[in-house]
VOMI-365467 format. One record per atom (N, C-alpha, C, O): x, y, z. Coordinates in steps of 0.1 Angstrom, whole numbers, plus 5000, padded with zeros to 4 digits. Example, Ala and Ser with C-alpha at 12.3 -4.5 7.8 and 13.67 -1.06 7.14 Angstrom:
<tidos>
513249435078 512349555078 513249675078 514249675085 512849785071 513749895071 512950005079 513450115080 
</tidos>
This chain:
<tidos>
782642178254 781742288256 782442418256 783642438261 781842498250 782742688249 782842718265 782242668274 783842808263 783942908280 782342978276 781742988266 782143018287 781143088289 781743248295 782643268304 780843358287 781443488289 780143538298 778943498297 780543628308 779243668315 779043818308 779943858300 777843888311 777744028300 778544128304 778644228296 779344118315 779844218323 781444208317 782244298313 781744048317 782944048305 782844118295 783544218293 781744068282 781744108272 781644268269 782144318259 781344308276 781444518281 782844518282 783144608275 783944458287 784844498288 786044478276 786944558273 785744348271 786244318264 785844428252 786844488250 784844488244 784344528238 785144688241 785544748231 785044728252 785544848259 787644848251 788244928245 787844718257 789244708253 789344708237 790344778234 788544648227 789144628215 788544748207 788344768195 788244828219 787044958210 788545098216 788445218216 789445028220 790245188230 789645198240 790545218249 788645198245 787745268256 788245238267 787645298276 789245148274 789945118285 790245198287 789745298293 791645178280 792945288281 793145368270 792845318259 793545528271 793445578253 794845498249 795445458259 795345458237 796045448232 797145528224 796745628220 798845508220 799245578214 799445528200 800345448199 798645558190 798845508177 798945608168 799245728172 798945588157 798845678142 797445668139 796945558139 796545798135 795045768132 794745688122 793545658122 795445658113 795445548108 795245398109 794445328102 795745368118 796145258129 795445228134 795145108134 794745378143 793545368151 792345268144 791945158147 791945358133 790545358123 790145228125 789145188131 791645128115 791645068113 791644928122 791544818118 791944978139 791644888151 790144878156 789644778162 789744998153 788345008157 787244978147 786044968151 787544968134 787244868120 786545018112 786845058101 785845068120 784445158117 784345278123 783945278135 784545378117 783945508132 782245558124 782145578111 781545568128 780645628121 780145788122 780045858132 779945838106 780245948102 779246008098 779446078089 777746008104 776946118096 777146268103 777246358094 777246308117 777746398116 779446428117 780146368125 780046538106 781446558105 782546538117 783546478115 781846598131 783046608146 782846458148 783746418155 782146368146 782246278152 783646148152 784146088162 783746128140 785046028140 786246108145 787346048144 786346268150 787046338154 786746288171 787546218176 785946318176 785046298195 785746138196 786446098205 785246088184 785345948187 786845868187 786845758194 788045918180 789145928182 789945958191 790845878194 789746098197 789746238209 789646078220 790546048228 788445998218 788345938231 789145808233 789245758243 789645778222 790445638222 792145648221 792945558223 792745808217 794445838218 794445928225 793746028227 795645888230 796545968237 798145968233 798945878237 798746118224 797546198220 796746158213 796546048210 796146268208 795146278192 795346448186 794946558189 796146398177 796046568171 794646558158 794646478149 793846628160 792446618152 793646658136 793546598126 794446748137 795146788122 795446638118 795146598107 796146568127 796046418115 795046338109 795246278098 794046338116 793046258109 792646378099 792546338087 792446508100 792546618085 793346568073 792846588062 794346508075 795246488065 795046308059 795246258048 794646248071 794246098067 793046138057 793146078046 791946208059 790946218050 790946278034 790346228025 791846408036 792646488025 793546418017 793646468005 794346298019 795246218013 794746078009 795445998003 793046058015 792145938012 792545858021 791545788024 793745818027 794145708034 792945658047 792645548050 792545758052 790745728056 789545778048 789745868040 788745748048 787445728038 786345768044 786145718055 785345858039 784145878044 783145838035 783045908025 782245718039 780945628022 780545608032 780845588043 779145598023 778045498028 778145358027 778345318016 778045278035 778845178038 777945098055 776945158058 778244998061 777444938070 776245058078 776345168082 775144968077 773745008081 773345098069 772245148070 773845128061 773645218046 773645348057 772545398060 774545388061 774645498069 776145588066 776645518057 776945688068 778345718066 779345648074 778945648085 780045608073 781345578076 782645598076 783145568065 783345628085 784945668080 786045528085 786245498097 786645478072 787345378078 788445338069 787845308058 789545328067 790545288061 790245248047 789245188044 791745328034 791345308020 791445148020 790845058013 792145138027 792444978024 790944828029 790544718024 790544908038 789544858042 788344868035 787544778034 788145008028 787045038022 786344938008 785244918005 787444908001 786944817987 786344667994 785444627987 786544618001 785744488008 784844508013 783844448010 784844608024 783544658030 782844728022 781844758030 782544778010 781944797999 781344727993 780144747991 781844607987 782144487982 780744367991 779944297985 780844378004 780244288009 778944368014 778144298019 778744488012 777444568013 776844528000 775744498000 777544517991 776744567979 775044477976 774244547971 774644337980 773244337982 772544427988 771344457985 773144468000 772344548010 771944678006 770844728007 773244757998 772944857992 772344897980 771644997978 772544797969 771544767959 769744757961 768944807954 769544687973 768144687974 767744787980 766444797979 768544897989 767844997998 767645097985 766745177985 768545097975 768745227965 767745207953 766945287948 768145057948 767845037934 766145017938 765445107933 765644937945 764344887950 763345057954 762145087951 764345147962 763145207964 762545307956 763045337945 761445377962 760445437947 760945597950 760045667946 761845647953 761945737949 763545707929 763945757919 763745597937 764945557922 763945507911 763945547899 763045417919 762245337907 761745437898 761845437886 760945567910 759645657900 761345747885 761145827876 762345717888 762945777879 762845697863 763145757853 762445597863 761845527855 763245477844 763245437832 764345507853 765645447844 765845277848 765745227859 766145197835 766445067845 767545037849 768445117846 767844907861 769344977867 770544937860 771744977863 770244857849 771444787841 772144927832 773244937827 771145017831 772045127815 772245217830 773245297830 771645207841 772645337854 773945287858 774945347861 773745117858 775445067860 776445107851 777645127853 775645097839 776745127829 777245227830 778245247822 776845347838 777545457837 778645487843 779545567839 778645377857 779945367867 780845387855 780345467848 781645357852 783045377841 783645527836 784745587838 782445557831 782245657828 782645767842 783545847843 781245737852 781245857863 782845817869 783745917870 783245697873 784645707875 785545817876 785945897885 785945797860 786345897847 786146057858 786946107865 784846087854 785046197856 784446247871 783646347874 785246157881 784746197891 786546137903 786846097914 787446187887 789046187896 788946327902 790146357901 788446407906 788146547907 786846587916 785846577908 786646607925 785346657934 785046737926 785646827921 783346637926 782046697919 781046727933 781146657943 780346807932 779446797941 778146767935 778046757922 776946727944 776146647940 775246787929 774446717923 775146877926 774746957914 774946927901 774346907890 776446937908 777446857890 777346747883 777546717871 776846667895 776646507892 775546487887 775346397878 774046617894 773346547887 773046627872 772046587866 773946717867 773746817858 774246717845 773646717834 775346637849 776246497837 775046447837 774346457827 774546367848 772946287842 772146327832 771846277821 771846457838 770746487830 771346477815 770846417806 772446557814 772946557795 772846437794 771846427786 773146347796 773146237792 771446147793 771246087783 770946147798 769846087799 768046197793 766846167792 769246347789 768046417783 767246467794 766646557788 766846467803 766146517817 766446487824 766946367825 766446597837 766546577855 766646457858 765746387853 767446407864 767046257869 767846247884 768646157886 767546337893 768046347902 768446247912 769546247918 767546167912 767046037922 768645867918 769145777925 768745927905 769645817894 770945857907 771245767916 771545967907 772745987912 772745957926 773645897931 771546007935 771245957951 771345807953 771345757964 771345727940 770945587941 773245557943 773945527952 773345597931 774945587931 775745617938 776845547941 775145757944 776545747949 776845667964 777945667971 775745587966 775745507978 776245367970 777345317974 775645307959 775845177953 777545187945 778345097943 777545307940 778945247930 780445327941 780445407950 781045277936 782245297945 782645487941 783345537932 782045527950 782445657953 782545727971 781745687979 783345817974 783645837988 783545957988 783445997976 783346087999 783046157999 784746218001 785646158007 784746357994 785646417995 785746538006 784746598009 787246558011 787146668017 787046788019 788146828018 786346878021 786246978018 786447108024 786047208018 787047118035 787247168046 786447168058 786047058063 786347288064 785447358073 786447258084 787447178082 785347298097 786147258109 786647098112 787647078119 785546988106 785446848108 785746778095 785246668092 786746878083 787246828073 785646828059 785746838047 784646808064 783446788057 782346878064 781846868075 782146978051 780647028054 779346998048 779146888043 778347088049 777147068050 776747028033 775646978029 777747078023 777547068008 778646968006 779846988009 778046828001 779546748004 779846717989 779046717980 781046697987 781546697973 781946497973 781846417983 782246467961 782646307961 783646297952 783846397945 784146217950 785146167939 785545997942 785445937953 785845937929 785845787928 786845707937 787945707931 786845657945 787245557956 788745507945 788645467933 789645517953 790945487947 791045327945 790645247953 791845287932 792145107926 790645097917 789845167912 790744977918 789344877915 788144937920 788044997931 786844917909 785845007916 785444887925 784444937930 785444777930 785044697937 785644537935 785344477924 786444447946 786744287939 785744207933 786044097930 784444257932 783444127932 783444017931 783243937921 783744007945 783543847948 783043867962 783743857972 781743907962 780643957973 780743817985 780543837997 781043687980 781543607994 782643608002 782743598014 783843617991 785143668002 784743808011 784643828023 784443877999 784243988008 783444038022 783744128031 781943938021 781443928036 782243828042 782143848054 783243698040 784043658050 785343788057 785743788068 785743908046 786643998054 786144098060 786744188066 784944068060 783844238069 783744138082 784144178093 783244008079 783143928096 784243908100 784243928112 785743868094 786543858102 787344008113 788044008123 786744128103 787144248105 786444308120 786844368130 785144248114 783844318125 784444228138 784544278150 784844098135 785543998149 786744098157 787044128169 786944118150 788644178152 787844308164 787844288177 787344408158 787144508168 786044518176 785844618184 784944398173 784044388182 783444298187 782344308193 784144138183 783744058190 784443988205 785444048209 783943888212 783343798206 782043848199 781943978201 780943798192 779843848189 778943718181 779543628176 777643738181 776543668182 776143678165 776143798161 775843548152 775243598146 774343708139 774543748127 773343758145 772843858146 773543998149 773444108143 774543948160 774744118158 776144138145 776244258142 776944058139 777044038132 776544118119 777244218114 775344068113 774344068106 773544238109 773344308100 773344268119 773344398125 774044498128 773644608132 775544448124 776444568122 776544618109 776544738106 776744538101 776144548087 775244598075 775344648064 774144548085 772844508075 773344438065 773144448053 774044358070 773744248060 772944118063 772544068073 772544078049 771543948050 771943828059 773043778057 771443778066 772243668077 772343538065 773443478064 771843518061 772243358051 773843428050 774643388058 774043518042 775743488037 776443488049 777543428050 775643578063 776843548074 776643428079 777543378085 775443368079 776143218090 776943138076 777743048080 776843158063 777743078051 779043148056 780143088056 778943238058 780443288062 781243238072 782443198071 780443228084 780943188093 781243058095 782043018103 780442968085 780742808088 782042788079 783042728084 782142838066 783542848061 784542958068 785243008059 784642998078 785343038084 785742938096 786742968103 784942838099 784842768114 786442728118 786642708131 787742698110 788442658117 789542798121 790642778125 789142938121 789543028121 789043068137 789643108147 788243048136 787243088148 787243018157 787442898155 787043048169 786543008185 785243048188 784743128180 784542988200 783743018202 783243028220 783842978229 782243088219 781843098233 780343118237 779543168230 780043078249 778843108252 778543218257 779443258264 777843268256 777143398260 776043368268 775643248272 775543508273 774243508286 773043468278 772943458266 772243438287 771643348282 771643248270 770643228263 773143148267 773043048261 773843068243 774242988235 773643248244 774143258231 775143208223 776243238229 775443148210 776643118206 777443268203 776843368199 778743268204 779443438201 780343328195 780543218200 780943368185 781443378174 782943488178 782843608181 784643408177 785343548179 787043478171 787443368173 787543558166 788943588160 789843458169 789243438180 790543398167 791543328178 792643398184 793443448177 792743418195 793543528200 793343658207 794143728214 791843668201 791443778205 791943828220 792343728226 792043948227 792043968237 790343978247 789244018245 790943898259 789743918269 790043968282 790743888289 789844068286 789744098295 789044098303 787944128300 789544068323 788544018327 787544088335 787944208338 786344058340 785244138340 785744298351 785544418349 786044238359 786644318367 787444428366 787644498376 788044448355 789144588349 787944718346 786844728340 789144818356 788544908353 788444978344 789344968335 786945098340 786845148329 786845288335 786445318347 787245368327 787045508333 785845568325 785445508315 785245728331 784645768321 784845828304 785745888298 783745788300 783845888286 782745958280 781645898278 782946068277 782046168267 782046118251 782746168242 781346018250 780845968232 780146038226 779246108230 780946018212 780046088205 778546068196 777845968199 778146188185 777246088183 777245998173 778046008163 776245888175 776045768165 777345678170 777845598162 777745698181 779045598187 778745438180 777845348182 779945458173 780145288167 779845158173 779145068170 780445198185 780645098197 778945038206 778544948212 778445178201 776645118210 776145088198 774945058200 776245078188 775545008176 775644888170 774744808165 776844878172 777344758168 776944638169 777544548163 775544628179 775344498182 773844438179 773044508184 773444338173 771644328178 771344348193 770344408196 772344298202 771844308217 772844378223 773944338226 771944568223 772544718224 772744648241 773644728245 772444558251 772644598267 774444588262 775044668269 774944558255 776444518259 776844668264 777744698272 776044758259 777044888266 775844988272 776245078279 774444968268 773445038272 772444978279 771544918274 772444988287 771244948296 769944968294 769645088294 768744858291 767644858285 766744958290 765844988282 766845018302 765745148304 766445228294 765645298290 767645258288 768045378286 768345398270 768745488264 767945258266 768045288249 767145388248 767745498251 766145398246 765045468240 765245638242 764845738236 766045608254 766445788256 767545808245 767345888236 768745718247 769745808238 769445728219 769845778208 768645628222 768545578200 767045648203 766345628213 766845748193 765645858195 764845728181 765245628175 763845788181 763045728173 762945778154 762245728145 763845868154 764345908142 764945868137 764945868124 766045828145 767445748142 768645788148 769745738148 768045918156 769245978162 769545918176 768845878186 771045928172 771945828188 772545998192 773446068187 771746008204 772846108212 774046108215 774545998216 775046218217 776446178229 776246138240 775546188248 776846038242 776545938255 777645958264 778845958262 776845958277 778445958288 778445788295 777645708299 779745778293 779545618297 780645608315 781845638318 779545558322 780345548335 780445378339 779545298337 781545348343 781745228348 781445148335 780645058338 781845168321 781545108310 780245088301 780045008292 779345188308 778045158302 777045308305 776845378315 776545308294 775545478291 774945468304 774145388308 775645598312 774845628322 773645838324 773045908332 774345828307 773345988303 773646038290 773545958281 773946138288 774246208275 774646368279 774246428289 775446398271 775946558271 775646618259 775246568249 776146758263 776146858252 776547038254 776247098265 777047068246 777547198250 776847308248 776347338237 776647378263 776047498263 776747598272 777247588283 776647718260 777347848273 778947818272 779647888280 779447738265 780847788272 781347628274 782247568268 780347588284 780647418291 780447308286 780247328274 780547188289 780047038293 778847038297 779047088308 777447018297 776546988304 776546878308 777146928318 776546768311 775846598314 775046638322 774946708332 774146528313 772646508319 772746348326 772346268317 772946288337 772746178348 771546108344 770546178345 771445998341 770145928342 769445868356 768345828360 770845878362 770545808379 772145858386 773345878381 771645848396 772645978406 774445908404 774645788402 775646018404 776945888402 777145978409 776646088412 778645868414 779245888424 779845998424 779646068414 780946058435 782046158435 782946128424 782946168412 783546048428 785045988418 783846008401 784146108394 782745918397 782545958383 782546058379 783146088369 781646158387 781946308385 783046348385 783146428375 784546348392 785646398390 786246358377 787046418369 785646198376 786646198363 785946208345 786446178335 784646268347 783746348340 784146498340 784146558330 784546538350 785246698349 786346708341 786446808333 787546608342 788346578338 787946538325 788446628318 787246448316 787246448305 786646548296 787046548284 785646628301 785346768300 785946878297 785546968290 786946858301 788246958301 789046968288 789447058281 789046808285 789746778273 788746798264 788846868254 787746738265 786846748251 786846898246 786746918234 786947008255 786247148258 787847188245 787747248234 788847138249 790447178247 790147178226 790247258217 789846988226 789346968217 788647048205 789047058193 787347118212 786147148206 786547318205 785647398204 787847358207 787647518213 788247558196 787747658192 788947518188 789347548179 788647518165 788747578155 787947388167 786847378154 785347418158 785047528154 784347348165 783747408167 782747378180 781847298180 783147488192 782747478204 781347458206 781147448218 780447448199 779047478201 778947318193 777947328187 779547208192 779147068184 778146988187 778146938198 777146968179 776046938179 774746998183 773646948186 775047128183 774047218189 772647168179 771647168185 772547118167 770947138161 770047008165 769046978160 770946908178 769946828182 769846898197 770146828207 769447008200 769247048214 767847058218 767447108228 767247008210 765646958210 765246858216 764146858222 766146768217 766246628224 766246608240 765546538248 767046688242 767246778257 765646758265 765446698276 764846808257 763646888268 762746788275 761946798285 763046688267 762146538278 763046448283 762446358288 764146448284 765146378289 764846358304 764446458309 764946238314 765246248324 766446318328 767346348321 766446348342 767846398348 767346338363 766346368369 768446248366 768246258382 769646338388 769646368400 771246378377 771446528383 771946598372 772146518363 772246708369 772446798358 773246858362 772846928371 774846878359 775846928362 776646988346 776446938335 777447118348 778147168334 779247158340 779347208351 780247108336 781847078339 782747158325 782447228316 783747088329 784947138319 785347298322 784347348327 786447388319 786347468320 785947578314 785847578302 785747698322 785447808312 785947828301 787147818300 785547858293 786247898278 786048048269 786548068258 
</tidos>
């Protein structure tokens, strides 16, 4: 019979293989690549989200991991952004590619373009070619058009998610702005061999966030569950296993680290779309069920989350100068001190690129509970 993990373990464990214990001293490289995934739709975030797992963290290195390619920013699990290791990236490409083919190729804004997808693949070689060099998405769709004789706007939105291309750097404060440029994903445009490759996304996804449950799995991904339980059964002598709460099979790496329920977690200021609260079909591992709905908004947006005693207990954001945190339910002295304290750093962080981060979801704010509302960190 498996050990049995209770949920309070699995938070911590999760907290450990995510940095969130203790920060770490690594190379951001190193980091990326321990935490498998940071996710990237807005720019400061795999910046926040780094900030919270080293000590130090110079934000100039991960500038230069992105500028030199050795980290990656594609669309890539949940068909969402991602920044995660070049080395990592052709597999995790590789084992999306059903998922990303049917979100792109299938839907009707690609279809109404009325190209079929076999003469748009054939173009990969080509766009390759001439995409050793950041094009921004104008340029890209300007080559279409010559070549296809009209606008075909929708052709290129389909690609640059499906064929192996990554977003290039382009400056501003979080390395990537609002006009994003691309260029072709360095080696092979892809191994295809779409089953190794979902066995190295599950063993990867084990690595930094299991133990874990088919489904979430399958939910870190979006990938189709047939290839992951195929994955997983030809994986079975690699693997251990364990029970979960209520009865669940979890699925984990041999070796993994577990730490036990009892180790302390301090606080942290997450950022948004935090890797770590996504990661799962079953979000309680780090969010407590009254409190999804406040911070996963119904749009899609995941607020900055403040996590006390290892689990979302509000969200922040900067106003005026400060730290705001918004409390979902009253915390103690000690969390507030060491909420001030992380405040301080984030503030240190945010004073040189850009102090006002995330200001265009401050809309979110106005129905929020508060049971207290406090602005920390210091003046700036």
């Amino acid at each position: 019979m498996p050990s049995t993990l209770s949920a309070r373990r699995l938070n911590r464990i999760t907290l450990e293989r995510q940095l969130l214990l203790e920060r770490a001293s690594l190379p951001v490289v190193d980091a990326v690549r321990r935490v498998v995934a940071l996710q990237a739709q807005e720019p400061a975030s795999p910046y926040i989200a780094l900030w919270n797992r080293l000590d130090p963290f110079d934000p100039h290195e991960l500038d230069r991991a992105f500028a030199s390619v050795d980290v990656v920013k594609a669309s890539l699990m949940r068909i969402t952004l991602h920044a995660v290791t070049a080395a990592d990236y052709p597999r995790f490409h590789d084992a999306m590619q059903p998922s990303l083919r049917a979100a792109r190729f299938n839907d009707r804004r690609f279809t109404g373009e009325g190209v079929p997808v076999v003469d748009v693949e054939a173009l990969i070689p080509k766009l390759r070619a001439f995409l050793k060099e950041p094009r921004t998405n104008q340029e890209m769709e300007r080559w279409l058009e010559r070549r296809f004789g009209a606008p075909k706007p929708r052709v290129w939105w389909a690609l640059r998610h499906v064929g192996p291309f990554v977003h290039s750097a382009g400056g501003g404060p979080w390395s990537f702005g609002p006009r994003p440029s691309y260029v072709a994903a360095r080696g092979r445009s892809r191994p295809d061999d779409v089953a190794a490759s979902v066995r190295y996304l599950v063993r990867r996804y084990l690595e930094g966030f299991g133990p874990a449950s088919m489904p979430d799995i399958a939910q870190f991904g979006t990938v189709y569950r047939p290839p992951v339980q195929e994955a997983l059964r030809s994986m079975e002598d690699e693997l251990v296993r364990y029970e979960g709460p209520n009865g669940v099979t979890l699925y984990d790496i041999r070796g993994g680290s577990l730490p036990p329920e009892d180790t302390s977690a301090r606080p942290r200021l997450m950022a948004m779309w935090e890797s770590a609260l996504l990661a799962y079909a079953d979000r309680r591992r780090l969010v407590p069920v009254d409190y999804r709905t406040l911070v996963m908004r119904s749009n899609g947006d995941v607020l900055p989350t403040v996590l006390v005693d290892g689990y979302v207990a509000g969200v922040w954001r900067h106003v005026e100068g400060r730290i705001e945190v918004t409390a979902f339910h009253r915390l103690s002295d000690d969390a507030w001190a060491g909420l001030d304290r992380e405040a301080e750093g984030l503030q240190h962080l945010l004073a040189d690129r850009d102090p006002a981060v995330y200001r265009r979801y401050a809309h979110w704010w106005h129905d929020l509970p508060a049971a207290e509302r406090r602005t920390l960190g210091e003046q700036r």
